[in-house]
C-alpha positions in Angstrom: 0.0 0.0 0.0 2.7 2.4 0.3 4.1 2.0 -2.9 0.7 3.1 -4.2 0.3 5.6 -2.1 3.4 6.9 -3.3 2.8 6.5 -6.8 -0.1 8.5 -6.8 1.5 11.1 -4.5 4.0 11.6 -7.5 1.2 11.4 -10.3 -1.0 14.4 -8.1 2.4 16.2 -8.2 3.1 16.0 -12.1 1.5 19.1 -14.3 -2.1 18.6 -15.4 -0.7 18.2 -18.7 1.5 14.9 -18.0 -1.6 13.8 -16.1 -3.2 13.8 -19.1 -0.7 12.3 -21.0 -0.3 9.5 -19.2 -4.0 8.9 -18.7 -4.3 9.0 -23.0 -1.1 6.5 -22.8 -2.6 4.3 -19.8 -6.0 4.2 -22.3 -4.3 3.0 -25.2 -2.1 0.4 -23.8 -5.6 -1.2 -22.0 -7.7 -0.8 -25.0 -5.0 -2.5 -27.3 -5.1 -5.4 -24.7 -8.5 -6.2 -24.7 -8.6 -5.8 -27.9 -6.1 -8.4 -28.4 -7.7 -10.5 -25.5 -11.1 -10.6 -27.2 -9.4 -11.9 -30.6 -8.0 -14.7 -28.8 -9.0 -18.7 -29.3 -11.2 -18.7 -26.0 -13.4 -15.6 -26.7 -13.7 -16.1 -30.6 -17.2 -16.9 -32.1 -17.7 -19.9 -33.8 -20.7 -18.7 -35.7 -18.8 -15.7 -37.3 -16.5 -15.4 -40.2 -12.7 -15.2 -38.7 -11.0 -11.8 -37.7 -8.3 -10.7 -39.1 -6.1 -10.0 -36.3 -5.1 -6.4 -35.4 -3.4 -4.9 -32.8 -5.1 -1.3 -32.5 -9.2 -1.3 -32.3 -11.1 1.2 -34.5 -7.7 1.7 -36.8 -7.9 -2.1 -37.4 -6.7 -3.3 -41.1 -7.3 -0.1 -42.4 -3.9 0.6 -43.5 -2.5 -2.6 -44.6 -5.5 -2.9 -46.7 -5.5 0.5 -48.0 -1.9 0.2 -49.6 -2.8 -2.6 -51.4 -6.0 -4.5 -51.4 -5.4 -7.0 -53.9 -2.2 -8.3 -51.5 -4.2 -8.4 -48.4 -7.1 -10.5 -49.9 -4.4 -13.0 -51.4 -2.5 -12.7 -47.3 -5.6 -13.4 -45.9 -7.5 -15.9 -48.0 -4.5 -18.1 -47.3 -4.6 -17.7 -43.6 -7.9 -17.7 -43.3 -10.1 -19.0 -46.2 -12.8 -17.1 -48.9 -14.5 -15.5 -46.2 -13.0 -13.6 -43.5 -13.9 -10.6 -41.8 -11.6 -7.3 -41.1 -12.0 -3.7 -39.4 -12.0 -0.5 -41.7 -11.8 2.5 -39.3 -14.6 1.1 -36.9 -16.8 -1.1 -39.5 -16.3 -4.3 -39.7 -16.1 -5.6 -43.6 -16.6 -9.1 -44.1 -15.2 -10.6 -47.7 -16.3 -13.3 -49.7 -13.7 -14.3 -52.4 -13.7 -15.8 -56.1 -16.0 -16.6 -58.1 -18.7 -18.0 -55.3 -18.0 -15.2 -53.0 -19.0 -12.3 -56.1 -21.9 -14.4 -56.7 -23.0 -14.6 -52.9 -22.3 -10.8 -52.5 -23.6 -9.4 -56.2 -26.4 -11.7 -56.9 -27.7 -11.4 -53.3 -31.2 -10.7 -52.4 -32.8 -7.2 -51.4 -33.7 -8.4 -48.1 -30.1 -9.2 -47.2 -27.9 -6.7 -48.6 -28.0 -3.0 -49.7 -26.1 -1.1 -52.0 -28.0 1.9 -51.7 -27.0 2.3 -47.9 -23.7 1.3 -48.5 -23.1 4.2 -51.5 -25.3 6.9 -50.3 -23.6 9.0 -48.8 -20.8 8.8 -51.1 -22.5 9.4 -54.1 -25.5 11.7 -53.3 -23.5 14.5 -52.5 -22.1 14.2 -55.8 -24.5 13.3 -58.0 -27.6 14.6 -56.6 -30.9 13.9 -55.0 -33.3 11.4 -56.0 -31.1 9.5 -58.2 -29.1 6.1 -58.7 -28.7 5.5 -54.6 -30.5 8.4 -52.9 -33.8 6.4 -54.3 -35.2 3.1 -54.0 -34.1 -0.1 -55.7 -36.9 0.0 -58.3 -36.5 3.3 -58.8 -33.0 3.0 -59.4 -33.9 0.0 -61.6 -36.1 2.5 -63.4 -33.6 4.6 -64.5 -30.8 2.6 -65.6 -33.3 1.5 -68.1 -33.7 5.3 -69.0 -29.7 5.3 -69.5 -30.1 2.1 -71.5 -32.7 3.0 -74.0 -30.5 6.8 -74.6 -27.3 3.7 -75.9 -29.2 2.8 -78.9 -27.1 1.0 -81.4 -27.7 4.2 -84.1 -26.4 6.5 -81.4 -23.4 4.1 -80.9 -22.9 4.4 -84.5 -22.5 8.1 -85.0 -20.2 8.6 -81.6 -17.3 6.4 -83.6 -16.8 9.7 -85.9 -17.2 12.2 -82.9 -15.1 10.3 -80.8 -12.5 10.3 -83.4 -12.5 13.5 -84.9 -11.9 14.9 -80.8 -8.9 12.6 -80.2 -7.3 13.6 -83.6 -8.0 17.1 -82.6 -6.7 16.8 -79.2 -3.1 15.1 -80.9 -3.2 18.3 -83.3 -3.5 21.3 -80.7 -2.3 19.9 -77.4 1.4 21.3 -76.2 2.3 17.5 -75.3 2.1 16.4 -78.7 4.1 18.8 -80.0 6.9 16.3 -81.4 3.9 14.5 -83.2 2.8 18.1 -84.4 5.9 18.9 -85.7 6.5 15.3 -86.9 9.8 15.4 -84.9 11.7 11.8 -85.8 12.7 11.5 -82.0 9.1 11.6 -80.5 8.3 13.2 -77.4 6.4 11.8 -74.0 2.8 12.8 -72.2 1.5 12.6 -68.8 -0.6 9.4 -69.9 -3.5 9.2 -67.2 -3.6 13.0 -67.2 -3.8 12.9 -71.5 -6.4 9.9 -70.7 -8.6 12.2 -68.4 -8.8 15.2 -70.6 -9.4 13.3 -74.3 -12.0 11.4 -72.0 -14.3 14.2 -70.9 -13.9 15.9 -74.0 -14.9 12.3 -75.9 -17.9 11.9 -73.5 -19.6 15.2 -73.6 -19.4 15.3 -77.7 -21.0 12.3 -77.3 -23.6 11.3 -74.5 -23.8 14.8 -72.6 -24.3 17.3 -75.5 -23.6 19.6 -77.8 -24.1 22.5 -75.2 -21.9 21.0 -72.6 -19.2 20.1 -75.2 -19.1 24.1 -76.2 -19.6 24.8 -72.1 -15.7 23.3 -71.5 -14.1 26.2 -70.5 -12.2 26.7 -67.2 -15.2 27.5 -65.3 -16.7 24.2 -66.1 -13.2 22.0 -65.4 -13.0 24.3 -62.1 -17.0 23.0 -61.2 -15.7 19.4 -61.8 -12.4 19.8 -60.3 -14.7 20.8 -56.8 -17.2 17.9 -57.0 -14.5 15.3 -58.1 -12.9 16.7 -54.6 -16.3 15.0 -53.4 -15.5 11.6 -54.3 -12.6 10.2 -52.3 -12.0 7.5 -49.6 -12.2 9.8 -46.8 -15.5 10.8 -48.3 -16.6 7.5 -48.1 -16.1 6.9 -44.4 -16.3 10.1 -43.3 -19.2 11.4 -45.0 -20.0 14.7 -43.0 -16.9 16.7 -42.0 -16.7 20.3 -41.9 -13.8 20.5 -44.3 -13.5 23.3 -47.2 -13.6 20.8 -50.0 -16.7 19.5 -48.6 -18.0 22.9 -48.7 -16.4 23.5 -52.7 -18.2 19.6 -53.6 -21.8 21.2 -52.1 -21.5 24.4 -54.3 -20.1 22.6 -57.2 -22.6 20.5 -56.9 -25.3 22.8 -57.0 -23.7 25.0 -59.9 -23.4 21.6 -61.8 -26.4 20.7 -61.5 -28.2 24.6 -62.5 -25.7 24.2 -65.9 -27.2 20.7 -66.9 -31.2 22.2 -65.5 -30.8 25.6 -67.9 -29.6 23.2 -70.9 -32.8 21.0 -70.2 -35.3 24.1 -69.7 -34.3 25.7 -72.7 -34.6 22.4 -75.0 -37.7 22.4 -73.8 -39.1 26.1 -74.5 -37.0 26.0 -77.9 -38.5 21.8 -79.3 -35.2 21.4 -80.4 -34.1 17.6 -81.4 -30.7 16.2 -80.6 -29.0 12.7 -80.5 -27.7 12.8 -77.5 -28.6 11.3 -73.4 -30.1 14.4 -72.0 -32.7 14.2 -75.3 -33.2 10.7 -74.3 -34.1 11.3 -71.0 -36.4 14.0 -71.5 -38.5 11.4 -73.7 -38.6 8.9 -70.8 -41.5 8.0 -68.3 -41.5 6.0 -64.9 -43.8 3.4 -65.2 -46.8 5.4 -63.3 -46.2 7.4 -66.3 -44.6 10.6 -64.7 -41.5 12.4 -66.9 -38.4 12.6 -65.6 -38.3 16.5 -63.9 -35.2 18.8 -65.0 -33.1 18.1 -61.8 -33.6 13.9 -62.0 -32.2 14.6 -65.6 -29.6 17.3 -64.8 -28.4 14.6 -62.0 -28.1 11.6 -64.0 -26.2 13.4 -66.3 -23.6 14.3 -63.3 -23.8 10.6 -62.5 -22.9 9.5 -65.7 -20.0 12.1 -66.3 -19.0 11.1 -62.8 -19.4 8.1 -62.9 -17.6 6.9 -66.7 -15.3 9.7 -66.5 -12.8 8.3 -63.6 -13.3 4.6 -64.9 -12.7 4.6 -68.9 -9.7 7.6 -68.0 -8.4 4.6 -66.1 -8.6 1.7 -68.5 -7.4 4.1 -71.4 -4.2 4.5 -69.3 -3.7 0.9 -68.4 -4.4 0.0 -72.1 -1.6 2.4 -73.4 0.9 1.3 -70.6 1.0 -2.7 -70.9 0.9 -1.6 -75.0 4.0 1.0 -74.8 5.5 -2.0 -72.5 4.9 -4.8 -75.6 5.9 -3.3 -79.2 4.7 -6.7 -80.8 1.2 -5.9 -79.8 1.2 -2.6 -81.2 2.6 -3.7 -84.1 -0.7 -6.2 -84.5 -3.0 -4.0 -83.5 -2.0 -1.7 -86.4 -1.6 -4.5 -89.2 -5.3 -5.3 -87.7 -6.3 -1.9 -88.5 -4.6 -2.0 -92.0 -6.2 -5.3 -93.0 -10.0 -4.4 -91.6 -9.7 -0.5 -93.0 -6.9 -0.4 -95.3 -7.0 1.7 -98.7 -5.3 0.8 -101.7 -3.6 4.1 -101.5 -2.1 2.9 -98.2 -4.0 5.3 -95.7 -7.4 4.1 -93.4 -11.1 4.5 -94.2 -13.1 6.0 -90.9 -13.4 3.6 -87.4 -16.8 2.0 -87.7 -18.7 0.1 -85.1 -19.5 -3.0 -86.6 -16.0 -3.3 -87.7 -14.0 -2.5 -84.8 -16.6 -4.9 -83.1 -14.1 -7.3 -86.0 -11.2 -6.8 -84.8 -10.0 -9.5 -82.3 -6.6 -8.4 -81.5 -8.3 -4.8 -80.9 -11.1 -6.3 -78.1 -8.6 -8.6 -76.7 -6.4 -5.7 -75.5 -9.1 -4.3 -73.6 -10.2 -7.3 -72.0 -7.1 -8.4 -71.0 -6.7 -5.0 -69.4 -9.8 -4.8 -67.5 -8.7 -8.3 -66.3 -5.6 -6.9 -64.6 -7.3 -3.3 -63.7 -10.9 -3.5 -62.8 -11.5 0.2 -62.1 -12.6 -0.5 -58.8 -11.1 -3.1 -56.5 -13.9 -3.1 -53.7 -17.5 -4.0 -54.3 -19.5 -3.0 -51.2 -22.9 -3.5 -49.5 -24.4 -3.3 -46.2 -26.3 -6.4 -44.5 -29.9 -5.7 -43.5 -30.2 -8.7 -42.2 -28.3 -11.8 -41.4 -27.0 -14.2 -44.0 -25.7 -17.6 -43.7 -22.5 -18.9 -45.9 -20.5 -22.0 -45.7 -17.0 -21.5 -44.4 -15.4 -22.8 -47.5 -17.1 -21.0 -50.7 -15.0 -23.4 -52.7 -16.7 -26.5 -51.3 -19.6 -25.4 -49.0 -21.0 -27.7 -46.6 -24.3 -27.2 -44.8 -23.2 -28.5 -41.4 -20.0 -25.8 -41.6 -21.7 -22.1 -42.1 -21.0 -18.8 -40.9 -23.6 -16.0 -40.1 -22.6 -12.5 -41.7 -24.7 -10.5 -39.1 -26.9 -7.8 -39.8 -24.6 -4.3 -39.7 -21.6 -5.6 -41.0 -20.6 -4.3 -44.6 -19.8 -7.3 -46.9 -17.1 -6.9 -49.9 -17.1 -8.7 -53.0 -13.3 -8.5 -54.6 -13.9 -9.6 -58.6 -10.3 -8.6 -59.6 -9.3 -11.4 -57.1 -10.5 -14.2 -59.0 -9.7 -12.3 -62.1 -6.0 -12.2 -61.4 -6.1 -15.9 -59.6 -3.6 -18.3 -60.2 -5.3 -21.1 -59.4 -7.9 -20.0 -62.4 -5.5 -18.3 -64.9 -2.5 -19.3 -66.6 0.5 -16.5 -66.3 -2.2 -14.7 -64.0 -0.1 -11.4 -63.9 0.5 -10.8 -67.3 -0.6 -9.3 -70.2 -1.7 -11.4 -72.8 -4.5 -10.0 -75.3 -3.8 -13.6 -76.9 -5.2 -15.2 -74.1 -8.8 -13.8 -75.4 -8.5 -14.9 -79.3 -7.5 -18.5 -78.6 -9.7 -20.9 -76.9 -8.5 -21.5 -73.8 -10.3 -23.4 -71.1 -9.7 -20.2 -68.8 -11.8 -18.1 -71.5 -14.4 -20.8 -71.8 -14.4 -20.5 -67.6 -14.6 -16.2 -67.6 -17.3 -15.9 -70.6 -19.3 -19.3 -69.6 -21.8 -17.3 -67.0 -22.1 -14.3 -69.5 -23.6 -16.8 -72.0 -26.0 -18.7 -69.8 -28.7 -17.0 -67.7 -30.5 -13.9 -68.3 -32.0 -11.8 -66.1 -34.1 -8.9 -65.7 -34.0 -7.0 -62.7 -36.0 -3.9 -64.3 -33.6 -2.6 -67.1 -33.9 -5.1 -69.9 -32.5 -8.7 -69.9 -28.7 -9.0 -69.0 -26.5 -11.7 -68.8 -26.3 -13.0 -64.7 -22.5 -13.1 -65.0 -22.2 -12.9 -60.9 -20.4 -16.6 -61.4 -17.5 -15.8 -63.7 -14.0 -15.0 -62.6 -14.1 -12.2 -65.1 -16.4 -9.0 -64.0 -14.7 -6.0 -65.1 -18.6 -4.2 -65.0 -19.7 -5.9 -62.1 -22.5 -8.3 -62.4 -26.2 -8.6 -61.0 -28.8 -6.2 -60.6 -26.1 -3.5 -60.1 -23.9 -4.4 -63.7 -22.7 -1.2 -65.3 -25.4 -0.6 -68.0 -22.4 1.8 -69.8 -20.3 -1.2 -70.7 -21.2 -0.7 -74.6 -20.1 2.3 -75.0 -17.1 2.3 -72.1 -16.3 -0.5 -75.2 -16.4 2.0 -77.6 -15.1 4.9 -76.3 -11.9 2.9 -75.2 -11.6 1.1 -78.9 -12.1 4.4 -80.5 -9.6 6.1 -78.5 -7.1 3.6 -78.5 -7.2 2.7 -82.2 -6.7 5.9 -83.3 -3.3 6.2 -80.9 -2.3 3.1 -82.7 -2.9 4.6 -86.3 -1.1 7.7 -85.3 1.8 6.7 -83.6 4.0 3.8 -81.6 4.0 3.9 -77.8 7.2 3.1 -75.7 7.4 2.6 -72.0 10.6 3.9 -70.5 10.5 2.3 -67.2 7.9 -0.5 -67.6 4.2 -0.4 -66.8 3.8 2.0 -63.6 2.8 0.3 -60.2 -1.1 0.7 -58.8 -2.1 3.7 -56.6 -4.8 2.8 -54.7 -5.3 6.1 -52.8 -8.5 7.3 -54.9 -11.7 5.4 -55.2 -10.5 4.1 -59.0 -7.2 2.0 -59.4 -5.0 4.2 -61.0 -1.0 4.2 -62.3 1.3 5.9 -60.3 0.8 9.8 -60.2 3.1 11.4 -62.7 3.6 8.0 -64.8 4.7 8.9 -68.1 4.5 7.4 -71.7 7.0 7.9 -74.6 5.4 8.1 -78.2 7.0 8.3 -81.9 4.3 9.7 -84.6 4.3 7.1 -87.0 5.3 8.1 -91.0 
């Protein structure tokens, strides 16, 4: 007793501020031991997916998983199996891996899991209200049919040209390309994901968003997405309300956004004019109790799509470019491809088309192969509404061995897992557009699901797909409904690179950053070109 009384004789004696300090040290060193102490053998529940252990509560496996997600699932699934569960700052995420564990996880029913609370507040601060997750499932369903019925096949048609014509344009005027302006022998080098991102936007809002918002890209417009793109980050994501300045420039970018995309809608209106393009789509459209979409619904769809396709086909087109500036061969057949499917007797190329890029093999099987080994997004996520029973081993489930994912966890379906998995795919990590033009039991294994069941879950029949090993759109009721024209945008774009010039990696094909909610290359990756004579 004497030592203690002694003790806290000397801690009444210390400064309130060392009090303090050693109270906030005291309180971490107890909390990490219980912490630890509860994720011991004795205390563990049976019923429940494992735990990934962690030393520090809240903090968890936040950052191990956040520098690379693609290593921890791969860590993990051998320690622990297809489904395990993890802490990210506070939640706890429960995964289910490979094929089984999208299908579980994508195809799963309304009652059990929830997009729309998992995304919310993420995305409605961006997009807008009363669309794509700030409305009910059949709402939602509703209006990715809208989206659908605005990609006809004769709108698909006429983009080719208008995607074209701006990427040649953006080659002729842009300071980067100067050594392909001036026709310089030596070449020069661009900011690839940067190029990607510009050409993009610029490709997107000839196209789907309009003639007026194509004229409307001046600074004040890049400065309004600049602001709301600010909006759409991690820390966004799991910290959706902080009183931080560029939550404040996302709100009013927001709202300036969507007044621009309102004032184009209201005067299409008063003025009957006729275009080809989503937002004349849309105004056409009807929910099925046979109200029209009002100017804001439209004006924020349109935000969700720029959003939305912007970050992920900027992305791909970057990827693409890299592995081919990494493998000369390839670029060499993509561009005999395009002499022998457009070639002139006078040795230069008739126009892109879309029934004759849809031709051209080695073409397609460049971008498949690089959405195998860069799905934009890494981390599929919903949020259980109410407990859902899986066996412990996805791979060969047993009713007598189950787990219960209970009802508040988040679960986390990981498709470029299986799409990158040894045990399914031959040379898993790299590049080979052949792997897509010979038949291969691997191929016959990605494309098997997309060419069995259909569904409709309220926007037209689609393929199921949530049991292949290859979902680079996602699959279920949730699939990306732009994957036609992400496919043409991306073969436009790239095949016109190809026709103009070679591409050269100097350094090889840039590491993953996985600091933004799209996988992207390594900020300030660069790619070498040589304008082709």
């Amino acid at each position: 007793m004497p030592c203690v009384q002694s003790l806290v004789a000397d801690f009444n004696s210390l400064s309130t501020i060392y009090q303090y300090l050693i109270g906030a040290v005291c309180f971490v060193v107890l909390s990490v031991a219980l912490n630890v102490i509860k994720q011991l053998p004795p205390f563990k529940s049976r019923n429940s997916p494992p735990l990934v252990f962690h030393v520090f509560p809240f903090i968890g496996s936040t950052i191990s998983y956040g520098m690379d997600p693609y290593k921890f699932m791969f860590d993990n699934r051998s320690k622990y199996g297809d489904v395990f569960t993890f802490i990210l700052l506070g939640r706890r995420m429960t995964v289910a891996l490979g094929p089984k564990g999208n299908d579980l996880i994508l195809n799963g029913k309304l009652s059990q899991v929830s997009a729309e609370e998992a995304y919310t507040h993420l995305t409605t601060p961006v997009f807008g209200k009363d669309v794509v997750y700030d409305v009910p499932n059949s709402v939602l369903m509703e209006q990715k049919k809208f989206v659908k019925f605005g990609l006809s096949a004769e709108n698909l048609r006429m983009y080719v040209d208008m995607i074209a014509d701006e990427t040649l344009k953006f080659l002729n005027r842009d300071n980067a390309f100067s050594a392909y302006q001036n026709k310089d022998p030596n070449g020069g080098d661009f900011h690839c994901f940067q190029t990607m991102s510009e050409i993009t936007i610029l490709t997107a809002s000839r196209t789907l968003q309009g003639k007026e918002v194509r004229d409307g890209l001046d600074k004040s417009f890049a400065d309004m997405y600049h602001d709301l793109d600010g909006g759409f980050t991690p820390l966004n994501f799991m910290f959706p309300n902080l009183p931080l300045p560029s939550y404040k420039r996302r709100d009013i970018a927001q709202q300036k956004m969507s007044d621009f995309y309102g004032d184009i809608v209201r005067r299409r209106r008063a003025e009957g004019s006729v275009d080809y393009d989503m937002i004349a789509s849309l105004m056409e459209c009807k929910y099925k109790d046979g109200r029209a979409l009002n100017d804001r619904e439209i004006a924020h769809i349109m935000i969700a799509l720029l959003m939305a396709g912007q970050h992920t086909s900027s992305a791909t087109s970057s990827w693409a470019l890299f592995h081919l500036g990494d493998k000369p061969d390839v670029v060499e057949a993509l561009y005999q491809e395009q002499v022998e499917k457009f070639g002139r007797e006078d040795g230069t190329l008739n126009p892109l088309t879309l029934e004759e890029m849809r031709e051209c093999p080695i073409l397609n099987s460049v971008i498949k192969e690089t959405l195998r080994l860069h799905p934009p997004i890494h981390s599929i996520m919903r949020k259980v509404i109410s407990d859902i029973p899986v066996p412990q081993s996805l791979s060969a489930p047993s009713e007598k061995d189950s787990y219960v994912i209970p009802q508040g966890n988040f679960v986390i379906a990981c498709p470029g897992v299986s799409a990158v998995d040894p045990l399914i795919w031959n040379d898993a990590q790299e590049f080979a557009p052949s792997r897509w033009t010979t038949q291969s039991q691997e191929q016959e294994l990605a494309e098997k699901d997309d060419k069995g069941e259909t569904v409709d879950y309220g926007f037209g029949a689609i393929s199921k797909g949530t049991s292949s090993p290859y979902q680079p759109f996602g699959a279920g009721r949730h699939r990306c409904i732009g994957e036609q024209f992400a496919y043409l945008q991306l073969s436009t774009i790239i095949a016109t690179f190809i026709r103009e010039m070679t591409l050269e990696t100097k350094g090889g094909v840039p590491p993953q950053d996985y600091t933004s909610m799209i996988v992207l290359p390594q900020p300030g990756s660069r790619l070498h070109y040589k304008r082709r004579t």
